[in-house]
C-alpha positions as CSV (number, residue, x, y, z in Angstrom):
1,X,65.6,189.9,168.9
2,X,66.9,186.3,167.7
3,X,67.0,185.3,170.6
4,X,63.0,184.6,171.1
5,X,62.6,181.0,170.2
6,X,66.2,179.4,171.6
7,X,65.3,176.2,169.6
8,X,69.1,176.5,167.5
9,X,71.8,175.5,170.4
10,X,71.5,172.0,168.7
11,X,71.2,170.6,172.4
12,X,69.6,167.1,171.9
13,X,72.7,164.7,171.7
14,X,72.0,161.6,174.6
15,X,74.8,161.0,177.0
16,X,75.4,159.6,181.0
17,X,73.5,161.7,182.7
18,X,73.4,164.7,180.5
19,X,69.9,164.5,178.5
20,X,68.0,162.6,181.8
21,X,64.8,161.9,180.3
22,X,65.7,162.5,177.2
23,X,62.7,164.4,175.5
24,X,60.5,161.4,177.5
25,X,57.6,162.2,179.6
26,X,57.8,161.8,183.5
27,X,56.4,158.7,184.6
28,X,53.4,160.3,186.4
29,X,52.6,162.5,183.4
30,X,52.8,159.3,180.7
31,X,48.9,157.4,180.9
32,X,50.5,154.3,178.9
33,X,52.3,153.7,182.3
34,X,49.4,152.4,185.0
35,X,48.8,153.6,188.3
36,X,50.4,150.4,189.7
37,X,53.4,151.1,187.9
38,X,54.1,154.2,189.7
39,X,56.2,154.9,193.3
40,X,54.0,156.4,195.9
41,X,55.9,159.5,194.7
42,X,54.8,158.8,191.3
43,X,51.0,158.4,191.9
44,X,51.2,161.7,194.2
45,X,52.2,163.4,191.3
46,X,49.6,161.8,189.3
47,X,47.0,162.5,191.4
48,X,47.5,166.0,191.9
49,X,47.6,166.1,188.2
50,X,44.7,164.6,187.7
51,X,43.1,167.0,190.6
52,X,44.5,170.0,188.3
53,X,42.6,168.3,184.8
54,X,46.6,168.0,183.5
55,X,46.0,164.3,182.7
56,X,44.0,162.4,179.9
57,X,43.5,162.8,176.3
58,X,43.6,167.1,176.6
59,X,47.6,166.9,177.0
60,X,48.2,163.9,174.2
61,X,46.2,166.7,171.7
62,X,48.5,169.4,172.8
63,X,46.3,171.2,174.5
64,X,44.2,171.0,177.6
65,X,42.4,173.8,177.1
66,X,40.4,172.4,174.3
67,X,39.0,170.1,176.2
68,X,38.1,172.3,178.9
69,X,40.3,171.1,181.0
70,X,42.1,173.4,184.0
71,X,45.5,173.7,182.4
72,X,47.0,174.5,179.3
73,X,50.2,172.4,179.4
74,X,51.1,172.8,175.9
75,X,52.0,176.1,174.1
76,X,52.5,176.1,170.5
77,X,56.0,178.2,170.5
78,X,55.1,180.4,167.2
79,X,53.5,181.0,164.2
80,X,55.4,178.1,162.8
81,X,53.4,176.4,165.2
82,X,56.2,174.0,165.7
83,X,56.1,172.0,168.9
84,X,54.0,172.4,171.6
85,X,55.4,173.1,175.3
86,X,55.7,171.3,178.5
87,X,54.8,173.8,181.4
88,X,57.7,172.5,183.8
89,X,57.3,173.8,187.3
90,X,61.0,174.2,188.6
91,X,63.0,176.1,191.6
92,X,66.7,177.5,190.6
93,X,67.5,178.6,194.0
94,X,68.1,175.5,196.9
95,X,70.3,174.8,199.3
96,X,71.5,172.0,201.2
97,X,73.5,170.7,204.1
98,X,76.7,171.5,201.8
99,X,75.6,175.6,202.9
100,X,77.0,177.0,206.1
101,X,73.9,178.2,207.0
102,X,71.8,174.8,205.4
103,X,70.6,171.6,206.8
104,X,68.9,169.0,205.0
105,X,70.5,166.8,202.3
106,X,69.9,167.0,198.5
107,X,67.5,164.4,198.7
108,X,65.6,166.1,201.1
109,X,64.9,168.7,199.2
110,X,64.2,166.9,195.6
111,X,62.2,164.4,197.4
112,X,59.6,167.6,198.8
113,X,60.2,169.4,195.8
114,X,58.7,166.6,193.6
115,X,56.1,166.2,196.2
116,X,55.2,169.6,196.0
117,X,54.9,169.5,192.3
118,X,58.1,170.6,190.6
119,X,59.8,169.1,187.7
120,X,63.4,170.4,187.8
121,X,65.2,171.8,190.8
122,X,68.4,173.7,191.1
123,X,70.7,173.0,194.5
124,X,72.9,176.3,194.8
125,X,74.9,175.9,197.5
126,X,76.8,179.2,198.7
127,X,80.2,180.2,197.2
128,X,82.8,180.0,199.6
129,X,86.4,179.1,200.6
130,X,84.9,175.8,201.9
131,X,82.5,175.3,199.0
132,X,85.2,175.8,196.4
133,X,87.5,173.8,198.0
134,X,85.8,170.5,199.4
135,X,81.8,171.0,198.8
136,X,81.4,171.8,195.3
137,X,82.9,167.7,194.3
138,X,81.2,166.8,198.0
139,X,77.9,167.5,197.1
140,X,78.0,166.0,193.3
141,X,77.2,162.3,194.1
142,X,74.4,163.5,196.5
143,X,73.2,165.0,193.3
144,X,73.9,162.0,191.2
145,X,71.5,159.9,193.5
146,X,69.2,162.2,193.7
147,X,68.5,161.6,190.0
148,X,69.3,158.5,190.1
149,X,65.8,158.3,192.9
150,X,63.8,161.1,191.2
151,X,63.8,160.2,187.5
152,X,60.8,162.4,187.1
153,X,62.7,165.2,188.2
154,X,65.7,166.7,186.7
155,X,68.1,167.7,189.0
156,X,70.9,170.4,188.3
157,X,74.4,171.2,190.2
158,X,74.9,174.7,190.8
159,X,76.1,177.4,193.4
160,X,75.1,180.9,194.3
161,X,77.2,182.9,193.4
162,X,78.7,185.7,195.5
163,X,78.8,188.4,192.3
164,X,81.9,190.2,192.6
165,X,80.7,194.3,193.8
166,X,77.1,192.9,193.9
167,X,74.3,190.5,195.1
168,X,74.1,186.3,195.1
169,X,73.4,184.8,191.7
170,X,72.5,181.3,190.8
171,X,74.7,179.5,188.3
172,X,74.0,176.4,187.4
173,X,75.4,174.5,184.3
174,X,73.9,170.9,182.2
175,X,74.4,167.8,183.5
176,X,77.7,165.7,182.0
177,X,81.0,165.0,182.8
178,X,82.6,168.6,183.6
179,X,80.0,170.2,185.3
180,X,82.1,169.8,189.1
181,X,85.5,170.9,187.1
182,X,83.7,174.3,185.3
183,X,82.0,174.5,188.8
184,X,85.1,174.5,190.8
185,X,86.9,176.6,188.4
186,X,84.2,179.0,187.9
187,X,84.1,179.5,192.2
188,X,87.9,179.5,193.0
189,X,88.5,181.9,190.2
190,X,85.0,185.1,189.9
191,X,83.5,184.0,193.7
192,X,83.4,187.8,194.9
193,X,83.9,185.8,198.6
194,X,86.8,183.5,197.5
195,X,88.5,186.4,196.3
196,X,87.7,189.2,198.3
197,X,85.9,190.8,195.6
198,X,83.0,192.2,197.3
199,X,83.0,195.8,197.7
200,X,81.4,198.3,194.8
201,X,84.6,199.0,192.3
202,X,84.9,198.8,188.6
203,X,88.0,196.3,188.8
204,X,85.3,193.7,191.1
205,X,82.3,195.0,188.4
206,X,84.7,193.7,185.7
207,X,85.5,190.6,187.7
208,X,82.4,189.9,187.6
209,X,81.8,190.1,183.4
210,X,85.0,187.7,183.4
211,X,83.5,185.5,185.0
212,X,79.9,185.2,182.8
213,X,82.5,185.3,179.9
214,X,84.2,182.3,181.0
215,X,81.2,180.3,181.3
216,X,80.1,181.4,178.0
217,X,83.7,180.3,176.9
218,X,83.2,176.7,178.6
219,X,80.0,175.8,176.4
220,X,81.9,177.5,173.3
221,X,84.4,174.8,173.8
222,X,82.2,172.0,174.4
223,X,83.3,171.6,178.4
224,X,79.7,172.0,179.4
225,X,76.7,172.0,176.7
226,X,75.1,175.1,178.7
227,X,75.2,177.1,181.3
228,X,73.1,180.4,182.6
229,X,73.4,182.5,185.3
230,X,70.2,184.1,187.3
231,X,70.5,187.4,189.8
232,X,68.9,186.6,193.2
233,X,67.4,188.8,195.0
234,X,68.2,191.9,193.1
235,X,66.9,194.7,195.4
236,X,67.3,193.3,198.6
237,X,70.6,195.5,199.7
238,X,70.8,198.2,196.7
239,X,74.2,196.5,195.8
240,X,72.9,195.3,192.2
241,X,73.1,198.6,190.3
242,X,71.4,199.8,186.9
243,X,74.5,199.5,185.0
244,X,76.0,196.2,186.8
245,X,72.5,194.4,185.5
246,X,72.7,195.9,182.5
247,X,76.7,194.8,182.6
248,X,75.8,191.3,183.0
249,X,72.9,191.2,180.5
250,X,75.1,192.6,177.8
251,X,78.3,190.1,179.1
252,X,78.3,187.6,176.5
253,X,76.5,186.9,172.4
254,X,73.2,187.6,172.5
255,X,71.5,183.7,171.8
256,X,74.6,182.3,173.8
257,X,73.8,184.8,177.1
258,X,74.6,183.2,180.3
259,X,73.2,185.8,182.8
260,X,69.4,186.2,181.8
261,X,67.5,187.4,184.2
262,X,66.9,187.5,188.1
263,X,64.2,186.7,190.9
264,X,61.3,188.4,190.1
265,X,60.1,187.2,193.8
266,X,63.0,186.3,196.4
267,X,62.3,183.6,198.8
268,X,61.8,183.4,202.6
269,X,58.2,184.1,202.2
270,X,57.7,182.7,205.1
271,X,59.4,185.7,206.8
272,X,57.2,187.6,207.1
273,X,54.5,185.7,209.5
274,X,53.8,187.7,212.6
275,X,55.8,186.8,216.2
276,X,54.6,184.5,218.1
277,X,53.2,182.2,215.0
278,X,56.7,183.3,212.9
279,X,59.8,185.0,212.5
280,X,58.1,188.6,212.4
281,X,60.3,189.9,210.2
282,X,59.8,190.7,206.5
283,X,59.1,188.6,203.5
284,X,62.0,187.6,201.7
285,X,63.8,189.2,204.9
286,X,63.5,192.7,203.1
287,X,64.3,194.9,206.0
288,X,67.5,196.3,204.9
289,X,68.9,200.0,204.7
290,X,71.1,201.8,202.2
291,X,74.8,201.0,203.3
292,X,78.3,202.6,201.4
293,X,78.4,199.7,198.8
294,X,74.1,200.2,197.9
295,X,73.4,202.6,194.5
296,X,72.6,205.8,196.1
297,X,69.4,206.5,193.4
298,X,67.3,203.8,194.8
299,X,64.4,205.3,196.8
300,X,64.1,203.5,200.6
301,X,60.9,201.7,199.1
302,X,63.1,199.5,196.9
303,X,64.4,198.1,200.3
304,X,61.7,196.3,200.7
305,X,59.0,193.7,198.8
306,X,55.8,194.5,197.8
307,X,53.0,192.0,197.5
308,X,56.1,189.4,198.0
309,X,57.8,190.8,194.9
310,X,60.9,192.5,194.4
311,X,60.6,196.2,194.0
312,X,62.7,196.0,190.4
313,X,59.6,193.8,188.9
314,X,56.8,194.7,191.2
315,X,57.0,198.5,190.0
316,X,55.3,199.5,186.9
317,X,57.5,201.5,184.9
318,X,60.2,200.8,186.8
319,X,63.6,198.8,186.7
320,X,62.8,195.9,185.1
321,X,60.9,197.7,183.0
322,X,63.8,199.9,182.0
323,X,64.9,197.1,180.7
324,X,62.1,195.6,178.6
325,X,62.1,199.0,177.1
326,X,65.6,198.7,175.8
327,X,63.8,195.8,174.2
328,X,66.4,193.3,175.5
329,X,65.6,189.7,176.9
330,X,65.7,190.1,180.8
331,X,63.3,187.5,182.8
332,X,61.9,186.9,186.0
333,X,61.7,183.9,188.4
334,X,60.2,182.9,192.0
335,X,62.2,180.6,194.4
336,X,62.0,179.3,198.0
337,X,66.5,180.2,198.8
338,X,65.1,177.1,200.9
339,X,67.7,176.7,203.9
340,X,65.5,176.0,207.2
341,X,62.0,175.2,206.9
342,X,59.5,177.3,208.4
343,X,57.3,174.8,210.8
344,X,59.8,171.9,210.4
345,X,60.7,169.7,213.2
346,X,64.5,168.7,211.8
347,X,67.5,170.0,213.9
348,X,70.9,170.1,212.4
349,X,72.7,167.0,213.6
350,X,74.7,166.6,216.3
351,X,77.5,169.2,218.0
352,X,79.9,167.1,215.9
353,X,79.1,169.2,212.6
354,X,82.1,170.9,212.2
355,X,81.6,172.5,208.1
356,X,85.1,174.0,207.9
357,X,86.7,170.7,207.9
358,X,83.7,168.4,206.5
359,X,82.3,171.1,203.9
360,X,79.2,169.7,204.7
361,X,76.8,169.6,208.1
362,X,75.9,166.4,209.6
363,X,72.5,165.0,208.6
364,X,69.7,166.3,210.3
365,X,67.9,164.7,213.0
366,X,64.2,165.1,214.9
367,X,64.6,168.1,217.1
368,X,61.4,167.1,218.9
369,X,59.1,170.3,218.3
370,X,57.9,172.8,215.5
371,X,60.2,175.4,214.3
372,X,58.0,178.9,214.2
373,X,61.6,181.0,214.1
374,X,62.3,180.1,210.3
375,X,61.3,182.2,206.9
376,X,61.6,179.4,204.7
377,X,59.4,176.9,202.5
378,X,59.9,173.9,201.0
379,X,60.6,174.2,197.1
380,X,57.1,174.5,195.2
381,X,55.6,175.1,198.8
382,X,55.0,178.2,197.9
383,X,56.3,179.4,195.1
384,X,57.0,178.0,191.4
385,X,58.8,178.9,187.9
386,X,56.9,177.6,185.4
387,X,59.2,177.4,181.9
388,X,57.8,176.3,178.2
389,X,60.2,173.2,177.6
390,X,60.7,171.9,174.1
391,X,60.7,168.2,175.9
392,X,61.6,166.6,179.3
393,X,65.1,166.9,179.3
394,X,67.6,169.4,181.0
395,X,68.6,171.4,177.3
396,X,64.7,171.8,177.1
397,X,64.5,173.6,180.4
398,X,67.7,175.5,179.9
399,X,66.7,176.7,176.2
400,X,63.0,177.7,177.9
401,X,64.7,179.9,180.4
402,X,67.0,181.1,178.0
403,X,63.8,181.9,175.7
404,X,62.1,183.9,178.8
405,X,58.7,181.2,178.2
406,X,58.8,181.7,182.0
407,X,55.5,182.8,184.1
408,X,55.7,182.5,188.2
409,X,53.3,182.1,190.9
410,X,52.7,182.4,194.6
411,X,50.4,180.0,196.4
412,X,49.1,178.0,193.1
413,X,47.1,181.2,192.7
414,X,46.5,179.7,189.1
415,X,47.3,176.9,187.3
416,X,48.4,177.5,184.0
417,X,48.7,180.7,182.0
418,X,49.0,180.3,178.0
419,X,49.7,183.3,176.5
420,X,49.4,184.5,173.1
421,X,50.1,188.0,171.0
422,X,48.6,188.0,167.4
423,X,48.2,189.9,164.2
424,X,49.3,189.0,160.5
425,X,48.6,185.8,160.4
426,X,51.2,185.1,163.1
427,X,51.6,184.8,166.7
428,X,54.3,184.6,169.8
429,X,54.3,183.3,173.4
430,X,55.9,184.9,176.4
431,X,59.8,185.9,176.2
432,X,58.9,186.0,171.7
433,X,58.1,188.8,169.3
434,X,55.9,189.3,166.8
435,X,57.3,190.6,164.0
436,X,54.2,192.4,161.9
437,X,53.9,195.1,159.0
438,X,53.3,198.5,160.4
439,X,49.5,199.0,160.9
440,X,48.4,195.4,161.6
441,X,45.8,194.8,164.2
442,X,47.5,193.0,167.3
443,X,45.5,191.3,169.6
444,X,46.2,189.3,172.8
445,X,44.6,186.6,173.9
446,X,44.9,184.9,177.8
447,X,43.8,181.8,178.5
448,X,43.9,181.0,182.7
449,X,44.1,177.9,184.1
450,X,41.9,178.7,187.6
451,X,43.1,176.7,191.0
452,X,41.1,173.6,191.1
453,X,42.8,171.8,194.2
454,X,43.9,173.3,197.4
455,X,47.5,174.6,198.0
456,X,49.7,173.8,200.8
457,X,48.1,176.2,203.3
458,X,44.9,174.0,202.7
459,X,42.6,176.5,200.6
460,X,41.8,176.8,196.9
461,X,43.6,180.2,195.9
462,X,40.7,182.6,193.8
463,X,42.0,184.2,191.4
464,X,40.3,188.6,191.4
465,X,41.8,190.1,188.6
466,X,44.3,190.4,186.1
467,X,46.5,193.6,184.4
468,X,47.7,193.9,181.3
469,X,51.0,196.2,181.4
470,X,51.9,197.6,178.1
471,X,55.6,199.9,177.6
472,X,56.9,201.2,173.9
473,X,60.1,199.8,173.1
474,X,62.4,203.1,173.2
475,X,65.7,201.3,172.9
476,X,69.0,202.0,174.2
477,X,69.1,204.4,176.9
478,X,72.1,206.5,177.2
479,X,72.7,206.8,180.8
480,X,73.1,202.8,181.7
481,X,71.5,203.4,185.4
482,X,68.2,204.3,183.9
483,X,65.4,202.2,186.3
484,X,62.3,204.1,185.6
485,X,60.6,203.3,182.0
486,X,58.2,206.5,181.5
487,X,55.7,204.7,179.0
488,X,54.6,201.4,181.0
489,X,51.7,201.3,182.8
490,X,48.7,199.0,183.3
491,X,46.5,199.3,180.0
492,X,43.5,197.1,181.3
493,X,42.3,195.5,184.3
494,X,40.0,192.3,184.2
495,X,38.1,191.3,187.1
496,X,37.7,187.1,187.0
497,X,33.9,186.4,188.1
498,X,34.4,182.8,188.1
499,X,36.5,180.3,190.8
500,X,36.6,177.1,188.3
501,X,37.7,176.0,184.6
502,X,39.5,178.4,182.4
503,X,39.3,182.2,181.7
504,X,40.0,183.6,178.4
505,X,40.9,187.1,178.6
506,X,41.2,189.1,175.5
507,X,42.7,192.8,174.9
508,X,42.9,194.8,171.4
509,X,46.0,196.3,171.0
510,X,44.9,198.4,167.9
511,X,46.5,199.1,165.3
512,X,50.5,199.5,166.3
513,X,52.8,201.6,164.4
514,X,55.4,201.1,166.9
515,X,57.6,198.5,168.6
516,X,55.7,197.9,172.3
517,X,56.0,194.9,175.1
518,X,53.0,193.6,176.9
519,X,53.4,191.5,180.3
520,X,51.0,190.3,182.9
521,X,50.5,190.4,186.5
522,X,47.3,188.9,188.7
523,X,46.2,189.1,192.3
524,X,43.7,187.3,194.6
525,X,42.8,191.0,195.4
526,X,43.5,190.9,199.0
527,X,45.9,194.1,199.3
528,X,46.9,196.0,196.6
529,X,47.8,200.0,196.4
530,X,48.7,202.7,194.2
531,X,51.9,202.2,192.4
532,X,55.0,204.0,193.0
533,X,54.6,206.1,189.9
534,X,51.0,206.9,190.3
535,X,47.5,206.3,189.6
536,X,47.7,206.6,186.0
537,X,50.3,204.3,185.6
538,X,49.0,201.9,188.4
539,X,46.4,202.2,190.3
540,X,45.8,199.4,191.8
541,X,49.1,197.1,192.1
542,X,51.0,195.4,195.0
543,X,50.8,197.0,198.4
544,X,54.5,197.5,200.5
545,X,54.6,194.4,202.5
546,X,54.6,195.4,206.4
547,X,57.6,194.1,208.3
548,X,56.7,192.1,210.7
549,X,53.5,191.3,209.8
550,X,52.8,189.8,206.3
551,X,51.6,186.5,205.8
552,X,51.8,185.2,202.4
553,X,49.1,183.8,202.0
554,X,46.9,186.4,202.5
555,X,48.5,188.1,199.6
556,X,48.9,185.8,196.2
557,X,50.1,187.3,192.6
558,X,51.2,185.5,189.7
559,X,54.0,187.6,187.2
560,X,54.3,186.5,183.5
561,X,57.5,187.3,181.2
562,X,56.8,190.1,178.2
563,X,55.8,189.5,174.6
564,X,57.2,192.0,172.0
565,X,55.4,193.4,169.2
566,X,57.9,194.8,166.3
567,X,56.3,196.3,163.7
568,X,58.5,197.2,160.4
């Protein structure tokens, strides 16, 4: 389990571009720069920090909740109690004008990103023939400016990748010099759609494991400093098998892994909103079947979302679980896949665009009326990545991922979540492990930053209750298309009698004599069900999301990453 804290890649060296920021706070975060200093951007941003009691002397004594305040932005990362954490808000999942199927331009996107709150955005363009050929260098200087504009923001390049035999992934690589060469390499030579890799057989599989072992290869030889690689909507076709996770997981050097997780929530949340007002179909367009290429053990359920959450993470004791119980790093995000904007009034520009030739659309243009026929939101619209940085800087954010110090929200249900498992005179955060003697008292301890401004939709989001999920770590499993995790279920449920402030939340884990995993989930209580695998495993967790009429924000969760507890 080394690879809990990530703080030994050795990331910090300053070049062009490559460490933006640099360890420095964001303008609108640093009180020694004055209001008048700031862009209208800027004081946005600082407002809405303010609004969310992020600002002021709580953050320059590493925590906020001390004071009080509504957010813990800092985290001490262990019982070393090195430094604390930056909660960045962030989106790995984006695209752009340089998308078949996109519209606006990259600074479209960063510019409501950063509006909406987020610190670091990934733009993931599709992989295609086009891309890897003309868009992939195309869209670069876009990029470039975009950080050059937003330097409160840190802006990756990346694409999404069509995984040979499987699903999309993001892959996204650190700022510097190479990262449009590794890119374009990366594209023309593992894109399942380049080479016509896309049906379900073991040659594609292994095309696919190449592929993660070439990036890995690239920062071994210093080409790019890092690189990581995130599945996107896992279950939304059935395509993304047991053993192809578990495949990509186990790709590369444990400490050095490239694929790390996937979207614990897809986007398109918008999706679901009910015809006239909306699309009327599902959210995170979930309404797929089984086809030849899906895993034939996934029940029809997994087919769809439930409370807006994939049905790998939203099931207790399910496949993600599976996972966790092979005590192995596997993490979860939440992302808009913004591509057209739900309620926007931009058109694509002009019958001119031809994106064969150009690789890119033309700029959009005012199309003179609301569009109620897109799923999409803006990035942090609606949903947000929160990761534990080591510092402002593009390495921090990587290494946090990396690390799984990753919680993710719907709606600004809350507003910070600090997380803490402890016994022996030492603690860990989410994606660590405590390592303990056998038969030391473990506690966890929750502290909740409640909303204390209003989200997009206009309305402060209330927070009902919270579930602690516990599993026993029971190794590796012998049959690598295991998805069901027989231990996990939802040890305790905590009802929040308060709309304002902080919650602390507290849960004995007794004595423990053998290696478990806690995680967290909570709900604004508005729809929630029996679990796939029962009342006594969960009995009251995310409902099935109706197609066709699911509004999102009638139905807010937040997820957090696990903690382990090893005894020895």
């Amino acid at each position: 389990m080394g690879h809990t804290h990530g703080h030994e890649h050795g990331h910090h060296h300053h070049h062009h571009h490559e460490e933006m920021g640099g360890g420095r706070l964001p303008a609108a975060f640093d009180t020694s720069v004055p209001d008048e200093a700031l862009t209208p951007d800027q004081q946005s941003r600082r407002s809405l920090l303010r609004r969310a009691g992020l600002l002021g002397a709580g953050l320059a004594a590493g925590s906020v909740l001390a004071q009080g305040a509504a957010t813990p932005a800092y985290a001490s990362s262990d019982s070393r109690g090195k430094n604390g954490f930056l909660w960045l808000a962030g989106d790995h999942h984006i695209h752009t004008q340089y998308s078949s199927d996109g519209k606006y331009r990259v600074g479209d996107q960063v510019r409501q990103g950063a509006r909406n709150g987020l610190d670091w955005m990934v733009i993931t363009d599709h992989g295609s023939e086009t891309h890897a050929k003309i868009g992939v260098e195309k869209v670069n200087p876009d990029i470039q400016e975009a950080r050059d504009a937003y330097g409160d923001t840190l802006v990756f390049q990346g694409l999404e990748w069509n995984i040979p035999a499987a699903e999309h992934g993001t892959v996204f690589v650190h700022p510097g010099k190479n990262e449009v060469a590794v890119l374009k390499q990366f594209e023309t030579d593992y894109d399942g759609s380049v080479k016509g890799a896309s049906d379900s057989t073991p040659a594609n599989e292994a095309l696919a494991v190449a592929g993660l072992n070439f990036l890995a290869e690239q920062v071994e030889r210093r080409k790019v400093k890092d690189a990581l690689m995130l599945a996107n909507h896992p279950a939304r076709r059935g395509v993304d098998s047991p053993h192809e996770i578990r495949g990509w997981r186990d790709a590369t050097a444990p400490g050095r892994q490239i694929a790390v997780g996937f979207e614990g929530a897809p986007g398109h949340q918008a999706a679901g909103i009910a015809a006239p007002l909306g699309m009327g179909r599902a959210r995170g367009i979930y309404d797929n079947s089984p086809s030849a290429g899906s895993f034939a053990g996934y029940p029809l359920e997994s087919y769809r979302t439930w409370g807006g959450f994939d049905w790998m993470t939203a099931t207790v004791g399910g496949l993600w679980d599976s996972l966790l119980a092979e005590g192995k790093p596997w993490w979860i995000t939440a992302n808009s896949d913004s591509h057209q904007v739900y309620t926007d009034t931009a058109v694509r520009g002009g019958p001119d665009s031809d994106f064969t030739a150009n690789g890119k659309h033309t700029d959009p243009v005012y199309g003179g009326k609301v569009d109620l026929t897109q799923g999409d939101y803006w990035p942090g619209q609606y949903s947000r990545t929160h990761v534990g940085s080591d510092g402002f800087s593009y390495a921090a954010v990587m290494d946090g991922i990396r690390a799984g110090r990753v919680w993710v929200d719907h709606g600004q249900l809350i507003s910070g979540l600090d997380v803490r498992v402890a016994g022996g005179g030492r603690w860990a955060t989410l994606g660590g492990a405590l390592h303990v003697r056998k038969g030391t008292r473990v506690t966890l301890t929750v502290d909740l930053g409640l909303a204390g401004s209003p989200n997009w939709a206009g309305f402060v989001p209330k927070l009902a209750r919270v579930d602690v999920i516990q599993g026993d770590v029971t190794g590796p499993v012998a049959d690598q298309d295991t998805f069901t995790a027989p231990t996990a279920k939802v040890v305790r449920s905590y009802e929040v009698n308060k709309s304002t402030g902080t919650v602390r939340l507290t849960y004995d884990l007794g004595v423990v004599d053998h290696p478990v995993y806690v995680r967290l989930r909570g709900t604004d209580g508005n729809r929630s069900a029996v679990g796939l695998m029962g009342s006594a495993v969960d009995p009251a967790g995310p409902a099935v999301d109706v197609v066709g009429d699911a509004d999102p924000w009638k139905d807010l969760w937040f997820y957090s990453n696990p903690v382990w507890v090893l005894p020895s």
